[in-house]
Every structure is written in C-alpha cells, then in structure tokens.
C-alpha positions in Angstrom: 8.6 -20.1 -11.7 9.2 -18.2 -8.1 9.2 -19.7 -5.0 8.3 -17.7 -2.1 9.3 -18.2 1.4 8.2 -15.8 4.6 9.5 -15.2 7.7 9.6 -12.4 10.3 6.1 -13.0 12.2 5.9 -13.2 15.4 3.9 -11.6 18.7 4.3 -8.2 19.6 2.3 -5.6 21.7 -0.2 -3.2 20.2 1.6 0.1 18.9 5.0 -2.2 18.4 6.5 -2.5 14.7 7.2 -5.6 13.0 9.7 -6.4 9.4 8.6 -9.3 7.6 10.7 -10.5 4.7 9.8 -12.8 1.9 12.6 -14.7 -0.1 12.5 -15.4 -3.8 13.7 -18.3 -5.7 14.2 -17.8 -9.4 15.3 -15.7 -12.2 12.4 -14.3 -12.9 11.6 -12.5 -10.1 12.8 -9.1 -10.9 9.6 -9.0 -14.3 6.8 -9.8 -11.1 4.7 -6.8 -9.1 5.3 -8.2 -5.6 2.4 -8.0 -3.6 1.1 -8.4 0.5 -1.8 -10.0 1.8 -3.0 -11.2 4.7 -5.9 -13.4 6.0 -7.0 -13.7 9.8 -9.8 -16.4 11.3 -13.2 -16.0 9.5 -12.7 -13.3 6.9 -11.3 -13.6 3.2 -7.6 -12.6 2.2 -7.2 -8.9 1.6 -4.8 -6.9 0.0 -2.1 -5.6 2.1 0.5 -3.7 -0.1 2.2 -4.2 -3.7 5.8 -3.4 -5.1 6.3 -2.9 -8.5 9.3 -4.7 -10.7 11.4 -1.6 -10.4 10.5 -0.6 -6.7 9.7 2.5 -8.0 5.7 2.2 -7.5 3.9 1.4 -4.0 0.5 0.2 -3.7 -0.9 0.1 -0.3 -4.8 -0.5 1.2 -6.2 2.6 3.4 -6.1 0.2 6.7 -2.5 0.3 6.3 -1.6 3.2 4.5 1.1 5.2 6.1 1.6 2.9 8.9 3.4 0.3 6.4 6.1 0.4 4.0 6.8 -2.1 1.5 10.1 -2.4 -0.7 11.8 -4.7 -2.6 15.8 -5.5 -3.5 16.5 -7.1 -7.0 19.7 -8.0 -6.1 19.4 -10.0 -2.8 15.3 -11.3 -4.2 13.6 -10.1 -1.2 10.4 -7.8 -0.4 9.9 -6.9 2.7 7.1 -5.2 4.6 7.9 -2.5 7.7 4.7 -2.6 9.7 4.6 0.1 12.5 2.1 1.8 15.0 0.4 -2.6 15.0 -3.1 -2.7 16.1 -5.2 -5.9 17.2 -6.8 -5.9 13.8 -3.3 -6.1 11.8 -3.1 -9.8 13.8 -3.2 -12.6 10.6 -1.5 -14.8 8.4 0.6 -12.8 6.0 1.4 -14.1 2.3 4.0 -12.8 0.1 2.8 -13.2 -4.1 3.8 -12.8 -7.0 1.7 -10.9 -10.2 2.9 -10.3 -13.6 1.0 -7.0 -13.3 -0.2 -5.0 -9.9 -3.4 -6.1 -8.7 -5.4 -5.8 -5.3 -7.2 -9.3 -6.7 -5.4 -12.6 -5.4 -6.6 -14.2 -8.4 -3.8 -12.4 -10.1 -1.3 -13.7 -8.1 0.4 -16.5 -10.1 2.9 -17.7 -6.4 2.1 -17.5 -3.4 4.5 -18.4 0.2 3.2 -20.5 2.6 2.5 -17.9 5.5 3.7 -16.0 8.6 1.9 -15.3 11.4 1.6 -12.2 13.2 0.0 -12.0 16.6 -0.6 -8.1 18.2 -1.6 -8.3 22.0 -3.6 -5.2 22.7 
C-alpha cells in the first residue's frame, strides 16, 4: 500500500519553470516505477514521465522530453518533477502513481495522489 500526496502547482507565466513533488507513504515504495501524468479540461490523462525503483531509468513523453526532468529519493520517499521552458499546453491537473513495472498506460498504475494543479498564463 502507498499513499501519494502532491504539491508544488501553482500559476506561472509561459517560459517560467515549475518543481512539483509527490510524497510517499509506505514501505514499499522503493519496489514501485513512479510515474507522471497529467489531465487538463476535455482530453484523457496522458503520460507525463516515469522513474524507475532505482532512479536509474527515465521515461519521458516527446511533449515533454528535454524540457522535464523527473527523479526520485528512496530515502526521503519523494519523486519530483522539474518542469522548465512551461507552455500554455503544459497547463493541467498533475498525478503522481505508482506501477509495479514502467508503463505509459494508467491502467497500470496501482496508487494514484489526488492532484495538483498547474496554471501557465501565456
């Protein structure tokens, strides 16, 4: 069992950066890919990014490719993503999940946070 929680969202101007974090409760969460998505008014959830267990392996989708980074710290149970260069079309809600193997599918994702939002102002 993990239990995620986000934070970090906010408003910021197009070109700006943003860090959002996700917290993780449990002792399992080192043995789970951590994953990204995000969902904004009138489309489906898409794949953002994804961590693997060791940090070692990054996953990310070509919208976002090179503009975001995502990484992880077993230690403290976080995963963060570093979004930079923001464009109008990065505005959404952003989940943090959990996968017992990397995935671009949500149905993979056993946990799930509850959401941050981030607005980008052109």
């Amino acid at each position: 069992q993990v239990q995620l929680v986000e934070s970090g969202g906010g408003l910021v101007q197009a070109g700006g950066s943003l860090r959002l974090s996700c917290a993780a409760a449990g002792r399992s969460f080192k043995t789970y890919v951590m994953g990204w998505f995000r969902q904004s008014p009138g489309k489906e959830r898409e794949f953002v990014a994804a961590v693997s267990w060791s940090g070692h392996s990054t996953y990310y989708s070509d919208s976002v490719k090179g503009r975001f980074t995502i990484s992880r710290d077993n230690v403290k149970n976080t995963v963060d993503l570093q979004m930079d260069s923001l464009a109008p079309e990065d505005a959404a809600v952003y989940y943090c999940a959990a996968a017992p193997y990397y995935s671009r599918y949500e149905s993979t994702y056993d946990y799930w946070g509850q959401g941050t939002q981030v607005t980008v102002a052109a």
